[in-house]
N, C-alpha and C positions, 0 to 999 in steps of 0.2 A: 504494500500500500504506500502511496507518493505522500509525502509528508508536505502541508501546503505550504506556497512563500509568503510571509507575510510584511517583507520589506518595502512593497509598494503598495501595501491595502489600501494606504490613505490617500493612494490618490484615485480609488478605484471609488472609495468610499464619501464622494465628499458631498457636503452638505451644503445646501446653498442657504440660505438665509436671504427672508424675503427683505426687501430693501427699507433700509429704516425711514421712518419719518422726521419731518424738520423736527428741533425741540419747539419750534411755536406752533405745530400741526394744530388746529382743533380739536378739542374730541366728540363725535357727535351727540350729542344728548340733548334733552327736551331744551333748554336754556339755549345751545347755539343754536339750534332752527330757530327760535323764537327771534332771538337776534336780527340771523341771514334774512328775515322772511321781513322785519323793521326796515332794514337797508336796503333790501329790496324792492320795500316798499317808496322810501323815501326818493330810489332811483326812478320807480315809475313816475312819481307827482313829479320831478325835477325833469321829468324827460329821456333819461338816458345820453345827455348831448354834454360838450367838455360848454361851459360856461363861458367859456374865454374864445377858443377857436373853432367849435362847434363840431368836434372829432367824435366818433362813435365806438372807440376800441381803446382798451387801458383805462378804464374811468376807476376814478378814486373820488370818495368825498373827502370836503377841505372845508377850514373854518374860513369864512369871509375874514373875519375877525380876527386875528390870530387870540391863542388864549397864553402866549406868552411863555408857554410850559410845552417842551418836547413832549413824543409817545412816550407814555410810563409801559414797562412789561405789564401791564394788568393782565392784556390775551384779550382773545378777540369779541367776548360776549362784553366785557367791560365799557371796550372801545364804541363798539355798535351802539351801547344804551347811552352812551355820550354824544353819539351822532344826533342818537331821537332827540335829545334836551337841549342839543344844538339849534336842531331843524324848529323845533316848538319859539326858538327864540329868533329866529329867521337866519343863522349865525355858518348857514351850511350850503354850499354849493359842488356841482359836481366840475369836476375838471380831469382832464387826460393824464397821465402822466408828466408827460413833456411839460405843460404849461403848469402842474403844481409843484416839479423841479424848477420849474422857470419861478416862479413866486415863492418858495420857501415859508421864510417866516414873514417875508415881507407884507407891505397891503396890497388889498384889491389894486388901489392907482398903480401901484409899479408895474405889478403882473401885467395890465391893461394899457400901458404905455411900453412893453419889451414886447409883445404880441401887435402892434397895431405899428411896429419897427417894420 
């Protein structure tokens, strides 16, 4: 009887591991639908259009206002119910990408005057 090799098992044997998620993944539960579904909504009454340039791909919400204070790590149901309280104070607009890099922390006037360049 052949006695087996077992110098190369491991690569005979290998496991693959399913790919990890970001650390800021979401985790699905009742709280983030309820969020996604805020935002979502807040994107329909806004339009779905960038504010500034009128782009339809990449949209992000932004404060009109800046509130003076970076994203804190809360995560994303935190962020979202900040939006709504945002939007209740008229304090929230949508914008593309591109143009809420282009505005930062800055105001509406700047944004509105690098875009109309």
């Amino acid at each position: 009887m052949a006695v087996p090799d077992f110098r190369f098992a491991h690569a005979r044997m290998r496991v693959t591991n399913p790919p990890a998620k970001p650390h800021n993944a979401p985790m699905p539960n009742a709280s983030y639908e309820r969020a996604k579904a805020k935002r979502e909504q807040i994107m329909t009454i806004l339009g779905w259009r960038c504010a500034a340039c009128g782009a339809t791909e990449n949209l992000t919400l932004d404060h009109i206002k800046p509130l003076n204070k970076a994203h804190r790590p809360d995560g994303y149901v935190a962020r979202q119910w900040e939006y709504v309280k945002q939007y209740r104070q008229g304090n929230i607009q949508i914008l593309c990408e591109t143009c809420q890099t282009t505005k930062g922390k800055h105001s509406q006037e700047y944004l509105m005057a690098q875009v109309s360049r």
